[in-house]
C-alpha positions as CSV (number, residue, x, y, z in Angstrom):
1,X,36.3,53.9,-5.0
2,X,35.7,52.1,-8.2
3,X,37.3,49.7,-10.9
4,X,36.7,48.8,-14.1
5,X,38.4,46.0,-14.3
6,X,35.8,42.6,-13.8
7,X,37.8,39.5,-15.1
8,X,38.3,36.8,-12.6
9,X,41.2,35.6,-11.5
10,X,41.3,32.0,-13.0
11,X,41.9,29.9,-9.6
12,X,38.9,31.7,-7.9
13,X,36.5,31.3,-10.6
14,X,36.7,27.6,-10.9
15,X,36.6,27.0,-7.4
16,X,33.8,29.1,-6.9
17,X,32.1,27.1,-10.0
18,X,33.1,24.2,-8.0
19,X,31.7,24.9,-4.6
20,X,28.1,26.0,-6.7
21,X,28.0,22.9,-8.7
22,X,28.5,20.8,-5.4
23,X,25.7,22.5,-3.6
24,X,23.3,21.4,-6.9
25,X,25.0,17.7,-6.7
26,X,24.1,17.7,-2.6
27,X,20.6,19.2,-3.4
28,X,20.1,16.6,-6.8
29,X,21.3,13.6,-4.4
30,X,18.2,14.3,-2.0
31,X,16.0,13.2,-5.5
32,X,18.3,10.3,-6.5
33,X,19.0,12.4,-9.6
34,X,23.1,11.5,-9.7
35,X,26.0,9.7,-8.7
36,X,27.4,11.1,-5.1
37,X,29.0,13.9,-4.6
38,X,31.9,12.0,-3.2
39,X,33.1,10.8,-6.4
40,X,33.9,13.9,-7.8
41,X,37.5,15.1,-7.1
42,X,39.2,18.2,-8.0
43,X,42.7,19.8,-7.3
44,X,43.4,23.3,-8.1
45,X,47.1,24.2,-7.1
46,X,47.4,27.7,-5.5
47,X,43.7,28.3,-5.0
48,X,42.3,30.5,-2.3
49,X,39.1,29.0,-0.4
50,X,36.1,30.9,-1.4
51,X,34.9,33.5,1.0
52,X,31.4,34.5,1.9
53,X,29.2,38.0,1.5
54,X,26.2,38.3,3.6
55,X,24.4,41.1,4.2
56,X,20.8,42.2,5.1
57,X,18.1,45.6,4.9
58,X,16.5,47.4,7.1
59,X,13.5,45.4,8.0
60,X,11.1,48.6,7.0
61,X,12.4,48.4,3.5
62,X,10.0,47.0,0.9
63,X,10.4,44.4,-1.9
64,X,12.1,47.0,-4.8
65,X,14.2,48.8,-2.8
66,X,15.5,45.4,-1.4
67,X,16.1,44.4,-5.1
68,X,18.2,47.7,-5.6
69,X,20.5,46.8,-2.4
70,X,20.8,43.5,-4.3
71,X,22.5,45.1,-7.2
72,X,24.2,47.3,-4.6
73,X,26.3,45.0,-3.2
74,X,26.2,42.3,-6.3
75,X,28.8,45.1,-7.8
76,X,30.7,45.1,-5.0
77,X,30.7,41.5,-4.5
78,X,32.1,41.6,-8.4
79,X,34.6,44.0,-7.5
80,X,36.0,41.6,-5.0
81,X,35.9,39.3,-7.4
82,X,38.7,40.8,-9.4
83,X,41.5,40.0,-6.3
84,X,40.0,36.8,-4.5
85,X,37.5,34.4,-4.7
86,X,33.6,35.4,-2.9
87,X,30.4,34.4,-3.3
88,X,27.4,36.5,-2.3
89,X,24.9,35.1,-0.4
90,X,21.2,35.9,-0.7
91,X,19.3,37.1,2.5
92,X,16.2,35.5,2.7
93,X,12.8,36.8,2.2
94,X,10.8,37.5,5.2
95,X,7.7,39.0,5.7
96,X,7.2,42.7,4.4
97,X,4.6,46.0,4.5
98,X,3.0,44.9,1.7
99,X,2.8,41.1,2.1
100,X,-0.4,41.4,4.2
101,X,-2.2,38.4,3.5
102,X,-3.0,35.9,6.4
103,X,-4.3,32.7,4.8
104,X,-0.8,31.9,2.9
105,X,0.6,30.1,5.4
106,X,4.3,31.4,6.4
107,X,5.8,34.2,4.4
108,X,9.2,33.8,6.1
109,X,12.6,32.5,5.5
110,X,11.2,32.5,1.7
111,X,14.4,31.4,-0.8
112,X,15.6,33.8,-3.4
113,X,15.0,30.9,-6.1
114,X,11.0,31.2,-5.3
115,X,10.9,34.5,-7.0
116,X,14.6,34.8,-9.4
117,X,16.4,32.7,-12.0
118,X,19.7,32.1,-9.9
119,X,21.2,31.0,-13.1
120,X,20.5,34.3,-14.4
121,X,22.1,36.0,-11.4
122,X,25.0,33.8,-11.2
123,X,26.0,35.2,-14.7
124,X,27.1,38.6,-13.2
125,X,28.6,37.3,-9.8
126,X,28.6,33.8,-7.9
127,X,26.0,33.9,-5.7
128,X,24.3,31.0,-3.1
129,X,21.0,30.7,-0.8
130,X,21.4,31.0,2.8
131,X,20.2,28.1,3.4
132,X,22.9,27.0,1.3
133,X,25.5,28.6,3.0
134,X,24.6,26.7,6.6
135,X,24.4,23.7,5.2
136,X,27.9,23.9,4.3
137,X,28.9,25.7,7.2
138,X,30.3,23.6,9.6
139,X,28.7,25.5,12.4
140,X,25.6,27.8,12.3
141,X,27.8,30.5,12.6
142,X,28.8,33.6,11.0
143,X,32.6,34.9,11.1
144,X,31.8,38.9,11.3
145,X,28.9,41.2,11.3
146,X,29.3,44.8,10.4
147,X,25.9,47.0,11.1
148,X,26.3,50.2,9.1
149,X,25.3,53.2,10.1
150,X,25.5,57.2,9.5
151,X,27.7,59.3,11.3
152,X,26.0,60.1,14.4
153,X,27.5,64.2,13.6
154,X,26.4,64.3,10.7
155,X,28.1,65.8,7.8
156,X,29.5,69.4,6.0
157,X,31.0,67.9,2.9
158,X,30.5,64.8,0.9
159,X,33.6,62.6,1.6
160,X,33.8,59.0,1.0
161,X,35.0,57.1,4.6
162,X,34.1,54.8,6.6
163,X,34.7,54.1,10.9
164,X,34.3,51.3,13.4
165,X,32.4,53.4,16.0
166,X,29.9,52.6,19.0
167,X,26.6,51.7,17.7
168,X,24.4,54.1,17.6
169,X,21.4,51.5,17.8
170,X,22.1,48.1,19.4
171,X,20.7,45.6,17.2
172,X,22.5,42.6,18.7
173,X,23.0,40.9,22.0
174,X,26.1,39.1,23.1
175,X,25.3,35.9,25.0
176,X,28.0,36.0,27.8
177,X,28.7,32.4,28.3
178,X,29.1,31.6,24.5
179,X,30.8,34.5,23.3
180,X,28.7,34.8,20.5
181,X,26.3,37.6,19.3
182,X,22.8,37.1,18.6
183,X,20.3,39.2,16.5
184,X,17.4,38.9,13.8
185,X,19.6,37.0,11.1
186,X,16.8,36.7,8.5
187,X,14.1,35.1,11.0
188,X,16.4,32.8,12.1
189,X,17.2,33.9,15.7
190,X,19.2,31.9,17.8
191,X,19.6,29.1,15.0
192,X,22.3,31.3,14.0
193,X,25.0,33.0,15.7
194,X,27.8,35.3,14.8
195,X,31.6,35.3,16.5
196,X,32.3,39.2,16.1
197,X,30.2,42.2,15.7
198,X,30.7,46.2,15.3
199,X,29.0,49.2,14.3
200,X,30.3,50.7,11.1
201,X,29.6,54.3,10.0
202,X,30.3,54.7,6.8
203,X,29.6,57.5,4.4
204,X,29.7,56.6,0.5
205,X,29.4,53.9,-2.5
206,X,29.3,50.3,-1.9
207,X,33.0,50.4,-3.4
208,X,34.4,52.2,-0.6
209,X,33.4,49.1,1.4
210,X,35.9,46.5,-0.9
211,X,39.6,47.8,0.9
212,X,38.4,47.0,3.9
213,X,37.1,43.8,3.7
214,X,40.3,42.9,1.7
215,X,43.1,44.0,3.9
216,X,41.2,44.6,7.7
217,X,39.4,41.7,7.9
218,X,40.5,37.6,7.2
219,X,37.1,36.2,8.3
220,X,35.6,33.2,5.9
221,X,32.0,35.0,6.0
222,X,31.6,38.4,6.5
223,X,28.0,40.3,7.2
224,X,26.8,43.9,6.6
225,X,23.8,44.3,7.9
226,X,21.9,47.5,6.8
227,X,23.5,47.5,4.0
228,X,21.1,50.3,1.8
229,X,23.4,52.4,4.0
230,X,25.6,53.0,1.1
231,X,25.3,54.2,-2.6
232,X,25.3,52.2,-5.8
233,X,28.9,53.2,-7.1
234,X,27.9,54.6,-10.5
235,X,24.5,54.7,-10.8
236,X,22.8,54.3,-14.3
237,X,25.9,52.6,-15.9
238,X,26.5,49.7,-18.4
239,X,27.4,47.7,-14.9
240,X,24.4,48.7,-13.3
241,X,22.2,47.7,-16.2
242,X,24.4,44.3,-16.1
243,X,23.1,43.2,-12.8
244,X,19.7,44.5,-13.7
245,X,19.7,42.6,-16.5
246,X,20.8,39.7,-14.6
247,X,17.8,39.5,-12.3
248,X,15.5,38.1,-14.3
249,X,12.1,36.6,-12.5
250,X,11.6,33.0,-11.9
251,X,10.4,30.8,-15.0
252,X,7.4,29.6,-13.5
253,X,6.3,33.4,-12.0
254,X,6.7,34.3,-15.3
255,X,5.5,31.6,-17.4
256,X,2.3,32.3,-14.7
257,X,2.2,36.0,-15.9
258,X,2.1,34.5,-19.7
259,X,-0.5,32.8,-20.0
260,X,-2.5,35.4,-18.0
261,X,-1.6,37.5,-20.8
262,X,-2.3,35.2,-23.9
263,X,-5.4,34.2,-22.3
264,X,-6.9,37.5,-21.4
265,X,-4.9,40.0,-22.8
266,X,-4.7,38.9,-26.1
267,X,-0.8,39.6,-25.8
268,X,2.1,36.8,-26.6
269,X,5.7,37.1,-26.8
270,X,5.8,36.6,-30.7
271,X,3.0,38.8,-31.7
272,X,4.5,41.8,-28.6
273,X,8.2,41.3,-30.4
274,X,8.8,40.6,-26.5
275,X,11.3,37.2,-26.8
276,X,13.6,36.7,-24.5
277,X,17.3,35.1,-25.5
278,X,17.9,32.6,-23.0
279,X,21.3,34.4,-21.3
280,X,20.5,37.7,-21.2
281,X,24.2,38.5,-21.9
282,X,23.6,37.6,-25.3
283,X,20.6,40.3,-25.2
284,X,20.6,43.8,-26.5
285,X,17.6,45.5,-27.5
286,X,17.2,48.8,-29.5
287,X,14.4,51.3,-28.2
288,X,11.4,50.9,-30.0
289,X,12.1,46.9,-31.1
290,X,9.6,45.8,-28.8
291,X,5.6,46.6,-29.8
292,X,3.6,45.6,-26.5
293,X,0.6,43.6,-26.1
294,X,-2.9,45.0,-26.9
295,X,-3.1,46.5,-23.8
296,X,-2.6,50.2,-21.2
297,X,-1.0,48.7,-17.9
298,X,-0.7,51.2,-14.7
299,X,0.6,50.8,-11.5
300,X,-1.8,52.5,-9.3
301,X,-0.5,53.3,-6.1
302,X,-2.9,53.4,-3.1
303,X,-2.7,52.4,0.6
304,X,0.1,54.2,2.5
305,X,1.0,56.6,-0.7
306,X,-2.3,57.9,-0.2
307,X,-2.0,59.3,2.8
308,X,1.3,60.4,3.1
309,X,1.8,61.2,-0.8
310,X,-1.5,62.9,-0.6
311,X,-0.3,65.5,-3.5
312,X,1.1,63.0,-5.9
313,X,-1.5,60.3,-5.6
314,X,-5.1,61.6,-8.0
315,X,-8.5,60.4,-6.6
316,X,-10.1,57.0,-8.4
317,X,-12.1,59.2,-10.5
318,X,-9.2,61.3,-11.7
319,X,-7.1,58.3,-12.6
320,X,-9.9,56.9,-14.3
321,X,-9.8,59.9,-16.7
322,X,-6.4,59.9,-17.5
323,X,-6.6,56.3,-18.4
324,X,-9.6,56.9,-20.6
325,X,-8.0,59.6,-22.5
326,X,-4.4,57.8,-23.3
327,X,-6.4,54.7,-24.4
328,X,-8.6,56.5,-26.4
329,X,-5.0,57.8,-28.0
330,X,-3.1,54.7,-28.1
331,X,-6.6,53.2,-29.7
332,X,-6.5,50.2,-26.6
333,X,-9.4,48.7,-25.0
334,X,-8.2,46.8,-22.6
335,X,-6.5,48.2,-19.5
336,X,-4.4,46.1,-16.8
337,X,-4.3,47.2,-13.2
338,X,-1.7,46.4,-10.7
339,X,-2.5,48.0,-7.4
340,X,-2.6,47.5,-3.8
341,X,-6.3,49.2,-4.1
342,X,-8.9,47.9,-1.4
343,X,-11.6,45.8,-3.4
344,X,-14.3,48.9,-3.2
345,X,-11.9,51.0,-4.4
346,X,-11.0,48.7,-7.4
347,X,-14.8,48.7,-8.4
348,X,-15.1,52.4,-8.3
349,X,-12.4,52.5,-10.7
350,X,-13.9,50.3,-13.2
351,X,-17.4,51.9,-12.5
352,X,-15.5,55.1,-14.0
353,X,-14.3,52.7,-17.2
354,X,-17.5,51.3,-18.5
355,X,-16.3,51.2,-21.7
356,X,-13.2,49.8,-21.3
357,X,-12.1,45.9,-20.1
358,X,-10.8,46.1,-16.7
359,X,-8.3,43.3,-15.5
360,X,-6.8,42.6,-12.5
361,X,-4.5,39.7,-11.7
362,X,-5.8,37.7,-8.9
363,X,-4.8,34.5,-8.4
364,X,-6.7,31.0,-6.5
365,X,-5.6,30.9,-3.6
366,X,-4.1,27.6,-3.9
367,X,-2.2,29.3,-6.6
368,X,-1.3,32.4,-4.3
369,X,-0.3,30.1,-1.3
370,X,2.7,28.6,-4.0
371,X,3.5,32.3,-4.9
372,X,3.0,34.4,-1.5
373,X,2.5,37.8,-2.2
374,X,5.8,38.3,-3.7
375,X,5.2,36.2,-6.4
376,X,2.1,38.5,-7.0
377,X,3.8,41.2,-7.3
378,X,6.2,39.7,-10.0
379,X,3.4,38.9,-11.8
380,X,2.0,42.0,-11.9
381,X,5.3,43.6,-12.4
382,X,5.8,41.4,-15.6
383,X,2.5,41.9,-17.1
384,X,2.8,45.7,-16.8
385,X,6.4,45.4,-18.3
386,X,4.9,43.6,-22.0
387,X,2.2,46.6,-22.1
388,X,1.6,48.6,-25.2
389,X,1.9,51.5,-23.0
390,X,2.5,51.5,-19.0
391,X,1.7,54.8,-16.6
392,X,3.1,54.7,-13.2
393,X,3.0,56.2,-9.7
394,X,5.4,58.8,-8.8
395,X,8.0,57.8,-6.9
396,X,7.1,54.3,-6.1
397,X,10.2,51.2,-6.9
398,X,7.6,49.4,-8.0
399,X,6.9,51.4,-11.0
400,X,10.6,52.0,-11.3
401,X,11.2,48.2,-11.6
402,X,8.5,48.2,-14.5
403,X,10.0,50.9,-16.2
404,X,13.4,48.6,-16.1
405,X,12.2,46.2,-17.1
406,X,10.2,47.7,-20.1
407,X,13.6,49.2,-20.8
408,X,15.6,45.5,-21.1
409,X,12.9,44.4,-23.5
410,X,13.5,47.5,-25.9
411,X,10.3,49.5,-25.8
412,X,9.7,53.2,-26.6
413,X,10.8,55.5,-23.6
414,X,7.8,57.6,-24.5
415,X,5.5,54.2,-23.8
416,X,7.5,53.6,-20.6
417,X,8.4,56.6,-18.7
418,X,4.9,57.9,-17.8
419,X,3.0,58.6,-14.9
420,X,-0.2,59.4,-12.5
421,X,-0.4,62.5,-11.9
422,X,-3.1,64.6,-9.3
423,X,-6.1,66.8,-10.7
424,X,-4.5,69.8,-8.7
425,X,-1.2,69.1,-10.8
426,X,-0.8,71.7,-13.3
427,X,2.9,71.0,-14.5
428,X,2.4,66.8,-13.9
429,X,6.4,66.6,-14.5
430,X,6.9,62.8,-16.0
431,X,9.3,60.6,-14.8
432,X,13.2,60.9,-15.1
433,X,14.2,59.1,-18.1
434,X,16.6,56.2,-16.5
435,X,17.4,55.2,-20.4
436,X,19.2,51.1,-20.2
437,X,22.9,51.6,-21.4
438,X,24.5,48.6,-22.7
């Protein structure tokens, strides 16, 4: 089920904008930074009380696919949107595969505002913190929880449905003397609790999701838990590149990734034809508008991919070649590196580019304790996205993210769409072309 109809009904909007603006007032109050909220009044005849979106990933799932849920369920958020007033709240980060490092400190419960530009995100669909959320909760509590699933039969023929069924997992506990269910809820544990829960099987697009949650169920906040269960509704779309476009990085990961770049990558925004409008609404970029800084970025993929991608991953030395010969066509003599490559195998690399300058972002770790490892890999992310010319890893998000990105900033597709490819690969078929569509 889709729509194509996005414009907010007028009562809902503003009391959305309302309830956001309040929970800025409440958090500016803790710094002294304004009059309190309780001076501001508003009366909006007719208006529906907004309700709430949650919904969470399987806790395998790494950082890029989590950010394609995200626009998953933004949409359908949006499409809700259209009838009655919800906002989407963010699931917070918690520790994931690749965040490995131990001297950080905590690497849970980590806000969505530590690594986006919620004003950004807000510009496709209303959306709050979780934190947020319980704070103006008036109990620690969530209404529903759904926890999709697949159809435990299986299935003949693609066929868009959905069924409250028994759980085929179960995920959650109920506490008998409360009443109320218990589960992982972001790292939260029994700091949170929810009244209702079911298993949902569903089969389909987010959209399918929307008639259900409009007509079958009343409840103020709603959950979905594993919600990469279901399929973005039209994938590669002018709506789907507007929530993309929406989730632009933090300003201080990227004004992080900037200077790394000026400083030493000889590459700034002005000289790379890379300038950002500040609302990326107002933002369309031709292919070919942007230039690049003086630099080959690649995403090379190591730890798990090498074992279990075996044939898509080339050894060290291989890589090194192919970046040696593009550079040598591209005239560059610098080359960026983001990888998840152990330290030895970094050097090795670079031992096979003596002639070339090598960089890798690493940050102090005072820096990196700020940032956690997810912040590192925006920053990576966003240095490979301003590169002259960027090669990838098959089949990793993370190069996909990088190729969206270099997309939104209007490069070349034949500087973005490139990647790795093994010395036993004769064909080394190049990435689908995901082209942005405005």
């Amino acid at each position: 089920m889709t729509m194509t109809c996005y414009s907010y009904s007028k009562a809902g909007f503003f009391i959305i904008l309302f309830v956001l603006k309040l929970i800025e007032l409440t958090y500016a109050s803790e710094l002294n930074d304004f009059e309190p909220a309780s001076k501001f009044k508003i009366v909006i005849d007719q208006a529906k009380a907004p309700r709430y979106l949650l919904y969470d990933v399987n806790p395998g799932e790494g950082f890029n696919l989590r950010r394609d849920v995200y626009m998953r369920i933004a949409i359908l958020a949006r499409n809700l949107n259209v009838d009655s007033p919800w906002i989407l709240v963010l699931p917070p980060w918690s520790r994931l595969y690749h965040w490995k490092s131990r001297d950080l400190g905590s690497q849970e419960r980590i806000s969505w505002s530590a690594f986006f530009d919620l004003h950004s995100l807000r510009r496709f669909v209303p959306v709050m913190e979780f934190d947020e959320f319980l704070k103006i909760s008036q109990e620690q509590i969530i209404d529903e929880v759904y926890y999709l699933q697949h159809y435990e039969e299986g299935w003949d023929k693609w066929e868009e449905k959905m069924d409250i069924r028994p759980c085929l997992q179960k995920p959650y506990h109920l506490d008998v003397k409360s009443k109320l269910w218990h589960g992982w809820f972001y790292g939260y544990g029994d700091e949170v609790a929810a009244r209702k829960f079911e298993c949902m099987s569903v089969m389909g697009h987010a959209g399918v999701l929307k008639p259900f949650l409009m007509t079958n169920t009343t409840a103020r906040s709603v959950m979905l838990d594993r919600a990469e269960t279901v399929l973005h509704d039209r994938f590669g779309d002018s709506e789907f590149w507007e929530v993309r476009r929406s989730m632009r990085f933090s300003k201080e990961l990227r004004r992080i990734a900037d200077d790394f770049r000026m400083f030493q990558l000889d590459s700034t925004d002005e000289q790379d034809m890379t300038m950002l409008e500040d609302d990326w609404t107002q933002m369309k970029r031709k292919p070919g508008d942007a230039i690049g800084g003086p630099y080959l970025a690649v995403h090379l993929r190591r730890a798990d991919f090498a074992k279990v991608r075996e044939k898509d991953v080339p050894s060290i030395k291989h890589a090194a070649k192919q970046l040696k010969k593009m550079c040598k066509k591209m005239e560059l003599q610098k080359i960026f590196v983001a990888t998840d490559a152990t330290s030895e195998e970094f050097a090795e690399l670079k031992g096979n580019l003596k002639d070339f300058s090598v960089y890798r972002y690493e940050p102090t770790l005072e820096i990196k304790k700020k940032i956690k490892d997810g912040g590192v890999a925006i920053i990576d992310q966003w240095i490979c996205a301003h590169a002259r010319y960027f090669i990838g890893t098959r089949e990793s998000t993370f190069s996909f993210r990088i190729q969206d990105e270099r997309e939104i900033l209007g490069f070349n597709p034949d500087t973005t769409f490139n990647r790795l490819c093994h010395e036993k690969d004769k064909t080394c078929e190049q990435p689908t072309r995901w082209t942005i569509k405005y």
